[in-house]
C-alpha positions as CSV (number, residue, x, y, z in Angstrom):
1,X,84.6,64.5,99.7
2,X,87.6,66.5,98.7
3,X,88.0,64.6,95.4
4,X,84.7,64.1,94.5
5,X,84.2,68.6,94.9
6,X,87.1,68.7,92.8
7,X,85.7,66.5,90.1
8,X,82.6,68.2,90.3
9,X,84.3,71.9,89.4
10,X,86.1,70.5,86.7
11,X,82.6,68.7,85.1
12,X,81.8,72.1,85.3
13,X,85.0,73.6,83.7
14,X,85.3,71.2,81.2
15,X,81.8,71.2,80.0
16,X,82.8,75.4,79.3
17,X,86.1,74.5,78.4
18,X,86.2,77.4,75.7
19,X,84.4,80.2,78.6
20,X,86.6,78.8,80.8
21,X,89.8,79.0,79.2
22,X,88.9,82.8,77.9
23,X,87.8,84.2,81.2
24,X,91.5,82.9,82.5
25,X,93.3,84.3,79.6
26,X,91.7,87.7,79.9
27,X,90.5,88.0,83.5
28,X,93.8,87.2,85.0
29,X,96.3,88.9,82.6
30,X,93.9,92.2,83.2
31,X,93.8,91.7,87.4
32,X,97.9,91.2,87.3
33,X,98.1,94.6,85.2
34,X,95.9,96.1,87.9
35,X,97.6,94.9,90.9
36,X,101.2,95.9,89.1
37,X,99.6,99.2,88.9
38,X,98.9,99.6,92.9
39,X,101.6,98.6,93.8
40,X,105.5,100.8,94.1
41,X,108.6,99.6,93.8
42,X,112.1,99.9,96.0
43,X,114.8,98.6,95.2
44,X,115.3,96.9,98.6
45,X,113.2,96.7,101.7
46,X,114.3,98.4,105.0
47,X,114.9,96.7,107.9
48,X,115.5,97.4,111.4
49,X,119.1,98.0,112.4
50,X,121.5,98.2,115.7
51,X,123.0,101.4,114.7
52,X,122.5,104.8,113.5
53,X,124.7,107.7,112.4
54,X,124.6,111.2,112.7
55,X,127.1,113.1,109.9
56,X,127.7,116.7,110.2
57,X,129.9,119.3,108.4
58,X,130.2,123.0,109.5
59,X,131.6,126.1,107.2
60,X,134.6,125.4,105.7
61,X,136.4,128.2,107.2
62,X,135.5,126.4,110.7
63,X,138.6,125.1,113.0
64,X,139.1,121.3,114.7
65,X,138.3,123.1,118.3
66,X,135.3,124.8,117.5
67,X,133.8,121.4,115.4
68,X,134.7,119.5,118.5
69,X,132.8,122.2,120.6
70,X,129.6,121.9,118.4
71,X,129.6,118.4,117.9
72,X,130.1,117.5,121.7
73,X,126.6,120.0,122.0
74,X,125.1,117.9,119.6
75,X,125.9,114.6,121.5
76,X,125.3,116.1,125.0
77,X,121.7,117.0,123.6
78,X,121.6,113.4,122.4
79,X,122.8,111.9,125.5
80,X,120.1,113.4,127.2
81,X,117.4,111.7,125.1
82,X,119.4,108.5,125.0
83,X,116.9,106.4,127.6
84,X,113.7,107.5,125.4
85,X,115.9,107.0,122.1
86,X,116.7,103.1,123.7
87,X,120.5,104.4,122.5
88,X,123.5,102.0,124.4
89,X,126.3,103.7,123.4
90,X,127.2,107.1,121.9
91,X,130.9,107.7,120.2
92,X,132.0,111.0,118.5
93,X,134.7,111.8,116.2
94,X,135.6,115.2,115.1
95,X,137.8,116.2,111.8
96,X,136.4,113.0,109.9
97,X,133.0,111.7,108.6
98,X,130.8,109.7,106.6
99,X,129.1,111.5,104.3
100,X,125.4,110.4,102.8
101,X,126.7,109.0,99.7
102,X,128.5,106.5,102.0
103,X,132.3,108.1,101.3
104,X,134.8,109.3,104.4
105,X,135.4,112.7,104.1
106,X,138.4,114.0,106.2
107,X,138.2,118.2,107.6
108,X,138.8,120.5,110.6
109,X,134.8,121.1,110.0
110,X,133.4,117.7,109.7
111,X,132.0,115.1,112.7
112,X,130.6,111.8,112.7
113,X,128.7,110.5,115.9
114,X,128.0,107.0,115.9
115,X,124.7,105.5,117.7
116,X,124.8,101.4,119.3
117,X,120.7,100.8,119.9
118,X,119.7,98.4,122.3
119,X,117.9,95.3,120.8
120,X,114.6,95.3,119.8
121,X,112.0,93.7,121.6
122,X,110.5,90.6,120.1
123,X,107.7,91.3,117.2
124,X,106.0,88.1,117.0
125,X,105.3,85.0,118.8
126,X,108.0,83.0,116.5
127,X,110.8,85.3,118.2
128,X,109.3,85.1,121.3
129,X,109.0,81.7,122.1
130,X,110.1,79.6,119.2
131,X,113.5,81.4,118.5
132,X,114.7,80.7,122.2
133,X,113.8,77.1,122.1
134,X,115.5,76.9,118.9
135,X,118.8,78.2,119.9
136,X,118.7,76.7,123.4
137,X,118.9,79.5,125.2
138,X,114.8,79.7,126.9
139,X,115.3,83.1,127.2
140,X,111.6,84.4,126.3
141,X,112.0,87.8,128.2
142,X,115.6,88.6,127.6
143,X,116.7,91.8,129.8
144,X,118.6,93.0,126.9
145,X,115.9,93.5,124.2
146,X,114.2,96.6,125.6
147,X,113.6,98.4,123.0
148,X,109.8,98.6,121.2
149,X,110.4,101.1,118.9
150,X,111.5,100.7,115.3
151,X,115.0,102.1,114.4
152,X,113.5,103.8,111.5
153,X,111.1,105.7,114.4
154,X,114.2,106.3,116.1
155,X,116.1,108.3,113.3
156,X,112.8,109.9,113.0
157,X,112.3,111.6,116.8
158,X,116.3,112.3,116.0
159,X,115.8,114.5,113.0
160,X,113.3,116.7,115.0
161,X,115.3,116.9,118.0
162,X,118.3,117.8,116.3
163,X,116.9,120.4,113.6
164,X,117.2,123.6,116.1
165,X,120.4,123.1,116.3
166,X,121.0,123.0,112.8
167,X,120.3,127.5,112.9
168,X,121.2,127.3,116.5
169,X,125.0,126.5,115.7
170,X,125.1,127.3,112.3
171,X,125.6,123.7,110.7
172,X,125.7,123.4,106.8
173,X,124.6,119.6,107.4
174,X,123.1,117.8,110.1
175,X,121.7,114.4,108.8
176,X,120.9,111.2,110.5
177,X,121.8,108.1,108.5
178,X,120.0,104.9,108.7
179,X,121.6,101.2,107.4
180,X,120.5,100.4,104.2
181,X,120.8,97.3,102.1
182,X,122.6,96.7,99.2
183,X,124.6,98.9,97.0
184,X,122.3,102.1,97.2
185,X,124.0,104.6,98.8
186,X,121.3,107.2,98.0
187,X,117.8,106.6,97.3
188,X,118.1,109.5,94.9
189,X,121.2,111.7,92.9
190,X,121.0,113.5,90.6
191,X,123.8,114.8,88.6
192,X,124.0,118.4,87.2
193,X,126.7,118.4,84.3
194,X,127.8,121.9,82.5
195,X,130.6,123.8,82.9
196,X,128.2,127.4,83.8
197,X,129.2,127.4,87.0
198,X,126.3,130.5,87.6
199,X,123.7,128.5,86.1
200,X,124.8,125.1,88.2
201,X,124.3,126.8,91.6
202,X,120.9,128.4,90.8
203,X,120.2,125.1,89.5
204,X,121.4,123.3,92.6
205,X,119.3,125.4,94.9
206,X,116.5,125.3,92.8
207,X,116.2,121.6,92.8
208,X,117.1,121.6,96.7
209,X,114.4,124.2,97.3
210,X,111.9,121.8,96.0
211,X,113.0,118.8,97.3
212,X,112.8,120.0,100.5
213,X,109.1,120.8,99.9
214,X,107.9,117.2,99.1
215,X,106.5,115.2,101.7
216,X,108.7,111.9,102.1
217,X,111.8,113.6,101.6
218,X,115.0,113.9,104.3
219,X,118.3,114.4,104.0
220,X,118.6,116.4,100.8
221,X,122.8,117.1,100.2
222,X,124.9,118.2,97.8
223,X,128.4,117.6,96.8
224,X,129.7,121.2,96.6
225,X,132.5,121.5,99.0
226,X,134.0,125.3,99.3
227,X,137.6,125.8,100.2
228,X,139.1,128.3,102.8
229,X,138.2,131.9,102.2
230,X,141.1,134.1,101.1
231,X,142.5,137.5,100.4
232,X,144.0,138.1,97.3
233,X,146.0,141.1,97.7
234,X,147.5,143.4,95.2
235,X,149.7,146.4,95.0
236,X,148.1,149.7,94.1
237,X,149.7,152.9,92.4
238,X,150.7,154.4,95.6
239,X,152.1,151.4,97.5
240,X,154.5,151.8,94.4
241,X,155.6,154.9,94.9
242,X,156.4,154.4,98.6
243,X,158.5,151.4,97.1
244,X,156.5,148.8,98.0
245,X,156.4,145.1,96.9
246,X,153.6,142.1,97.0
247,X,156.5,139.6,98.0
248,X,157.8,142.3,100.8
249,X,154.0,142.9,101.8
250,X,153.6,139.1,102.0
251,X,156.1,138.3,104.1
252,X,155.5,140.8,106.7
253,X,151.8,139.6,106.8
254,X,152.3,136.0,106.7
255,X,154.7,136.4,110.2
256,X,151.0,137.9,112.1
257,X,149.1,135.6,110.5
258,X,149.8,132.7,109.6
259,X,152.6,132.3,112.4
260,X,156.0,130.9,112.3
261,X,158.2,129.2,114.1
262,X,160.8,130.4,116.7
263,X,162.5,127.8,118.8
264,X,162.3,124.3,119.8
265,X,161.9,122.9,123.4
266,X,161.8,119.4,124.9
267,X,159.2,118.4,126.9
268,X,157.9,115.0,128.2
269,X,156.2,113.8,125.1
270,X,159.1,115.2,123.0
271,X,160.1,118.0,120.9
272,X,157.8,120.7,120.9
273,X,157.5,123.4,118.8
274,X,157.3,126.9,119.4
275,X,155.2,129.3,117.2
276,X,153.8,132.8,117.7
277,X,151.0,134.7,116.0
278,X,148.8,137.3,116.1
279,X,146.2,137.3,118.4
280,X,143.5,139.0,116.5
281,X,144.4,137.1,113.3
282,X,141.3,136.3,112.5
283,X,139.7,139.6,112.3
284,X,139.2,141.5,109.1
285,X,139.1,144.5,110.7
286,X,142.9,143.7,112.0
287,X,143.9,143.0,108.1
288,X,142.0,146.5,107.4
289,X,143.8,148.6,109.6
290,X,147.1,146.4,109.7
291,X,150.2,148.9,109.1
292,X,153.0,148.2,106.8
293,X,156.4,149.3,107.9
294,X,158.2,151.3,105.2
295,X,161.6,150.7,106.9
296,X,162.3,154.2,107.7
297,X,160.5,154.1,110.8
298,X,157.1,155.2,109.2
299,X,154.2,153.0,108.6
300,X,151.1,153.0,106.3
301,X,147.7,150.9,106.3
302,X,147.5,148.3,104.0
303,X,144.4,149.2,103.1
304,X,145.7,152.6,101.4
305,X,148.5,150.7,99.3
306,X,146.8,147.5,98.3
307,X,143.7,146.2,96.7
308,X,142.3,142.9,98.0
309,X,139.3,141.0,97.4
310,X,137.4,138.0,98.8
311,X,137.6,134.6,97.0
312,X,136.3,131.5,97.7
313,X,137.0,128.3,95.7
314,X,135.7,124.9,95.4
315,X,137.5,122.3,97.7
316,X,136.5,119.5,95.1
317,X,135.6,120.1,91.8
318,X,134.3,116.7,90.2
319,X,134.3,116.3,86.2
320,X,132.7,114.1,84.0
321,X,133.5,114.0,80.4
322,X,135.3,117.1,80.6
323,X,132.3,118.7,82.1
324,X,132.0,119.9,86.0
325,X,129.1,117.7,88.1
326,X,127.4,119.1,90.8
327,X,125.6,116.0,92.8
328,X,121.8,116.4,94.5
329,X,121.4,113.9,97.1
330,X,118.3,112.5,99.3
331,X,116.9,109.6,100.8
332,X,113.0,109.0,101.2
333,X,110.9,107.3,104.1
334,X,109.8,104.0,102.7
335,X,107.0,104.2,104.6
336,X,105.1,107.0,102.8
337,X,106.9,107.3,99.1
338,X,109.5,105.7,97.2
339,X,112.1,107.1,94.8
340,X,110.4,106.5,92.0
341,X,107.6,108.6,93.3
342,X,109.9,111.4,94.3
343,X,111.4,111.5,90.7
344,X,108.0,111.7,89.0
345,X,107.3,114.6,91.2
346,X,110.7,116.3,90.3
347,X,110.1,116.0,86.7
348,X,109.0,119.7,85.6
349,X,111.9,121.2,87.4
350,X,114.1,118.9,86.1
351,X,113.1,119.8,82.6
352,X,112.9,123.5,83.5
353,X,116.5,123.2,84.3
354,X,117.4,121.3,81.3
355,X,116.0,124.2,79.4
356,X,118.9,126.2,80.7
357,X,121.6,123.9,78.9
358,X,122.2,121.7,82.0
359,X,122.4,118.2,81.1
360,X,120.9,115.9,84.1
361,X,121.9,112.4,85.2
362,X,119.6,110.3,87.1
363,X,121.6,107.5,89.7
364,X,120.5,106.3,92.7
365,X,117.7,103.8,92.7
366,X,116.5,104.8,89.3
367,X,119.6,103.8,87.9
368,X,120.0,100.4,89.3
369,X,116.3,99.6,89.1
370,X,116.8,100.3,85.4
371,X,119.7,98.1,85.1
372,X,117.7,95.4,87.3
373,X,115.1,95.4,84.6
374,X,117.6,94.2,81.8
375,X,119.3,92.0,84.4
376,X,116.2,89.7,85.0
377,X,114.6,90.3,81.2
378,X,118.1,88.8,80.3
379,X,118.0,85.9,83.5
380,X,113.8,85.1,82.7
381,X,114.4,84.4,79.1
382,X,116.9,82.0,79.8
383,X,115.7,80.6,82.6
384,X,112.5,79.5,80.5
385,X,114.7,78.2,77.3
386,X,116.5,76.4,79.6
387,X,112.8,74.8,80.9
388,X,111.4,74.1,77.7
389,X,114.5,72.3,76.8
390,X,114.0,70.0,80.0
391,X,110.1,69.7,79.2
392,X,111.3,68.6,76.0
393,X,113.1,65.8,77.5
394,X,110.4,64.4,79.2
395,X,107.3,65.2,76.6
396,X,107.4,64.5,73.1
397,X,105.3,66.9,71.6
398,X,106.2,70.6,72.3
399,X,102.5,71.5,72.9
400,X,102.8,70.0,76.4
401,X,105.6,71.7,77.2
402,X,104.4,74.3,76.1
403,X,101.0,74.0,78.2
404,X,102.8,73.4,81.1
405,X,104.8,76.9,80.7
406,X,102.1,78.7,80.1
407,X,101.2,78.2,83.3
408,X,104.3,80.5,84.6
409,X,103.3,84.2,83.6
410,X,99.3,83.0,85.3
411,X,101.3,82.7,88.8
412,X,102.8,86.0,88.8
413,X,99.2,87.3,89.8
414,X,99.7,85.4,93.2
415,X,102.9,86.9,93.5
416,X,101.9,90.6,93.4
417,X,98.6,89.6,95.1
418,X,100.9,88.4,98.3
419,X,102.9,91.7,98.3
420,X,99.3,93.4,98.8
421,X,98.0,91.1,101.3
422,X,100.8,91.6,103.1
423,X,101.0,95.3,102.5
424,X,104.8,96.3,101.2
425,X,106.4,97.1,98.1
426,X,107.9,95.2,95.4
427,X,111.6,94.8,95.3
428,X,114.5,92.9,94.1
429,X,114.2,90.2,96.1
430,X,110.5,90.1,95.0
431,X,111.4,89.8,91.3
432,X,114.2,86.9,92.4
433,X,111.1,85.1,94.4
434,X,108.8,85.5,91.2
435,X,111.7,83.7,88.8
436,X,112.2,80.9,91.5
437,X,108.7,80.6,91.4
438,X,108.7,80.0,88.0
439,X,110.9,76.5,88.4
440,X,108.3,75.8,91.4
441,X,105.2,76.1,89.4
442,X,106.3,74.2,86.5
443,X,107.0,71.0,88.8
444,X,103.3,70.6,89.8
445,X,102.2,71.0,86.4
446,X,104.6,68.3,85.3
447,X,103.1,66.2,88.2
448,X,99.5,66.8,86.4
449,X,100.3,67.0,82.9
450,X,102.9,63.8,83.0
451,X,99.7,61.7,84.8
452,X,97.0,62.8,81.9
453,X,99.5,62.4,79.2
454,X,98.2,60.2,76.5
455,X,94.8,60.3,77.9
456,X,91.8,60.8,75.2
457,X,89.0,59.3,77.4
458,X,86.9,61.4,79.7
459,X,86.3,58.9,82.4
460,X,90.0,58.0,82.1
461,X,90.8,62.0,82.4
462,X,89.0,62.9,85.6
463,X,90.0,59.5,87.5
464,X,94.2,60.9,86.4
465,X,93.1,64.3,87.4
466,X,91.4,63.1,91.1
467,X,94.6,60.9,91.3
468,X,97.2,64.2,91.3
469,X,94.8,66.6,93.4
470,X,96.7,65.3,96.7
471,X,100.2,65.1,95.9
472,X,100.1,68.9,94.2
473,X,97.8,70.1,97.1
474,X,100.2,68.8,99.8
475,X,103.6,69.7,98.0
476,X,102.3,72.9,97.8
477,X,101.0,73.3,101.4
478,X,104.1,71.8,102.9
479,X,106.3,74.5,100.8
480,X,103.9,77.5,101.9
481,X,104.3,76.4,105.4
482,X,107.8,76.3,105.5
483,X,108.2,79.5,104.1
484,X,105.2,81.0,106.2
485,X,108.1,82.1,109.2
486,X,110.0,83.6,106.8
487,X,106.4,85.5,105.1
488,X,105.1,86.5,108.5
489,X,107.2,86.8,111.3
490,X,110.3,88.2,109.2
491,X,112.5,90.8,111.7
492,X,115.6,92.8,111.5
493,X,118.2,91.9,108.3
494,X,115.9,88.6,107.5
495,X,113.0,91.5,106.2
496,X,115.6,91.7,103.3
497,X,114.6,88.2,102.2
498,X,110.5,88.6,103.4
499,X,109.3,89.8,99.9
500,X,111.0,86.6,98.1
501,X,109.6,84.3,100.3
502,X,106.1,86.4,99.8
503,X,106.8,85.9,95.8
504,X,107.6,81.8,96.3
505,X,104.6,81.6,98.4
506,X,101.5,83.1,97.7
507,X,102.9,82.5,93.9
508,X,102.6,78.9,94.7
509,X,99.3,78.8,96.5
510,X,98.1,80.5,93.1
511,X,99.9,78.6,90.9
512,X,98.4,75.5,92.6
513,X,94.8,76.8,91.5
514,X,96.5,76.6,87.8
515,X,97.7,73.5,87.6
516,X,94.3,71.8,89.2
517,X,92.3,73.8,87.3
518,X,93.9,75.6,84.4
519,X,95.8,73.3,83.1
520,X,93.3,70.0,82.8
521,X,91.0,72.4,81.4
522,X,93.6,73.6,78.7
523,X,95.2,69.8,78.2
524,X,91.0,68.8,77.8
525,X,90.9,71.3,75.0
526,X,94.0,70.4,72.9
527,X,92.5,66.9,73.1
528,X,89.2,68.0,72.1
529,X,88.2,65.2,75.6
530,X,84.6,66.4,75.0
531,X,82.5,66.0,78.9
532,X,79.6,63.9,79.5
533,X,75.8,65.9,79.7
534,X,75.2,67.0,82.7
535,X,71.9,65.2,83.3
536,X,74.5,62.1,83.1
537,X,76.8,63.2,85.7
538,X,74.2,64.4,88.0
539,X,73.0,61.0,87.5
540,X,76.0,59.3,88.3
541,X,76.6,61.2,91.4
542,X,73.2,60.5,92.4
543,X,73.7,56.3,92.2
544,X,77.2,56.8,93.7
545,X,75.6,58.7,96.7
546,X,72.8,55.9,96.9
547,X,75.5,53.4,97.0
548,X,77.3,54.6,100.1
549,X,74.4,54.8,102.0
């Protein structure tokens, strides 16, 4: 019943061959231009992971102690949410970090705390009852996967319980990193090149200001590090008349407060040394009011024989063809927006602050997705060279070979359709999936094309057609169902590969409707195989269903 439908619909087809052949040319080219247009693009998906980070960094001018004391408030308030946060293990470290942009940082003001979460709960029948048999364990409750939250809802309820402490303590940065695949370190970074240093900080907060205010946004950083605040100090008229000097001024000061040492002991971990300082060292008001001795016995404030002003320098100042950069940072939830999105959004402030002579750079995703593009225009075009080549091998007349490739830029329809079935975003493994598919497609339509080949007669062409209907139907089924795990029941790091298997799939299953319809009806028209009337065929049937009964 199967074959005889099927011959039927391509009666039909080939009877309208020219209709036919337009409405797939035009219909389908203009439904894969709509679907591209739905649809958003990431440069990887995101997956759930065993472990999150929280990175922090203080003011520069903050000691090791006083980090430590901040950062063990942060993990105490995280400890104390760890059962409804499913978190297993909590480790700090204060003094060194990981910053957003992936890179270890090393400062008396930075900390790193490090998050284990307990395993995931099973998302799907395959991990719950096919998995165990699989790896001959039969554990189909296992005591240790607990957790039925997402890590990505995790780092979520994270952000807003750590946010007060953000003002509460005074923190520059208080992010929460998630794992993320691939070589991204930031979905988004923009760089900020001039050498105005004025017009790159109101730049910087300007952008910052805005990011801040779009939906989808977290963790917006920046790379400007400030060094230690200092006191420059200079010698004024009347220090120079009491005979005064900045080297003698400096030495006295730098014995309150910066300390020195005075002796040496021995204790049970070894030599110790000895140091004094001034108590109130770190008060301005003691520098103010701090007397100079004039070695008579007299003494004078500092304050009335020096000048000193307040400086603060970078810590790092990054260059880029001679120019300083000043670096924007973010990351966006997957979930709601993608980079792409983000950058669209950011584009009048970006040219407002071009305007001002600062020159922007765009990295991140942008940058690689841009690179991507090259990288598979470059890998497609020779994928399909090499393909025609083969189909050259095995057809003598480049028209077939060229029928059978035409075939290829039809299945990427069933590709992006899959992708909204299934309801995520294009990514790279998505465009991989769609140039495998490619070499997948082709292979059923050499199965049909090689069978019809030399065939001029219309009886003789729908008897070849029937003939391939079941070996393309079940090579295709059996490929879609190996890959239907993969498509469907995808969890933690294997959701990287979900979106190619998604492309080789549903591309198939469409590209399967090609080669049993498509392509006859195209190989029908090269041939000019002209069908019979349909009062014949109907006829036909008719005695053919007479006959069975």
């Amino acid at each position: 019943p199967v074959t005889r439908r099927y011959e039927q619909i391509l009666h039909r087809l080939i009877r309208h061959k020219k209709l036919t052949l337009a409405l797939f040319f035009i219909v389908v080219p203009l439904l894969t231009v709509g679907t591209l247009k739905t649809m958003h693009f990431q440069l990887f998906p995101s997956f759930d992971a065993r472990s999150l980070n929280v990175t922090g960094k203080m003011n520069i001018n903050t000691d090791l102690e006083e980090t430590y004391a901040i950062a063990n408030a942060v993990e105490k308030v995280i400890l104390a949410h760890k059962e409804e946060l499913y978190i297993k293990t909590v480790s700090m470290l204060s003094g060194k970090r990981r910053s957003l942009s992936n890179s270890w940082d090393t400062g008396t003001n930075l900390f790193y705390i490090s998050l284990e979460l307990e395993e995931q709960v099973p998302q799907n029948w395959v991990n719950h009852y096919i998995n165990p048999v699989l790896d001959f364990s039969f554990k189909f409750n296992p005591p240790e996967k607990i957790r039925n939250i997402s890590s990505a809802e995790v780092a979520n309820r994270l952000r807003t319980l750590l946010a007060p402490l953000k003002t509460q303590y005074n923190i520059d940065e208080l992010a929460v990193m998630e794992q993320k695949a691939g070589i991204i370190k930031t979905d988004i970074q923009l760089n900020l090149i001039s050498n105005d240093d004025v017009k790159m900080q109101k730049a910087v907060t300007l952008l910052e200001t805005k990011m801040e205010q779009i939906e989808g946004i977290k963790d917006v950083v920046d790379n400007i590090r400030y060094g230690k605040t200092e006191y420059k100090i200079k010698l004024n008229g009347y220090g120079e008349k009491l005979g005064l000097s900045e080297g003698g001024i400096a030495q006295v000061l730098s014995g309150y407060f910066l300390g020195s040492r005075k002796a040496q002991t021995f204790t049970a971990e070894g030599v110790v040394d000895i140091t004094t300082e001034y108590q109130q060292k770190d008060s301005v008001a003691t520098l103010n009011d701090f007397e100079i001795p004039l070695g008579d016995g007299r003494f004078v404030k500092l304050s009335d024989v020096a000048d000193y002003i307040k400086v603060q320098d970078y810590e790092i100042i990054e260059k880029e063809d001679g120019d300083i950069v000043k670096t924007v940072s973010a990351n966006v939830d997957k979930k709601s927006t993608t980079a792409t999105q983000i950058l669209n959004a950011l584009e009048p402030v970006i040219a407002e602050i071009e305007k001002t002579g600062i020159r922007v750079g765009i990295r991140g995703e942008k940058e690689q997705n841009d690179q991507l593009k090259n990288d598979m225009l470059t890998a497609a075009v020779f994928a399909i060279f090499i393909m025609l080549i083969l189909l050259l091998l095995i057809f003598p007349k480049i028209k077939y070979a060229l029928m059978i490739l035409s075939v290829i830029p039809f299945s990427i329809f069933g590709a992006l359709l899959g992708h909204l079935i299934m309801g995520i975003n294009m990514t790279m493994p998505s465009v991989i999936g769609i140039l495998g598919l490619a070499g997948v497609v082709i292979n059923d339509g050499i199965i049909m094309l090689d069978f019809l080949h030399g065939t001029s007669e219309a009886k003789k062409f729908y008897y070849r057609a029937k003939l391939r209907l079941r070996p393309i139907v079940i090579t295709s089924l059996t490929t879609f169902v190996g890959l239907s795990t993969l498509m469907f029941f995808a969890s933690g790091q294997a959701a990287i590969m979900q979106p190619l298997a998604i492309s080789l799939g549903f591309g198939l299953l469409w590209g399967t409707v090609m080669n049993l319809f498509y392509l006859p009806t195209l190989y029908a028209m090269v041939n000019k195989i002209e069908d019979e009337p349909e009062s014949v065929t109907a006829a036909k049937a008719k005695k053919q269903e007479i006959g069975r009964s």
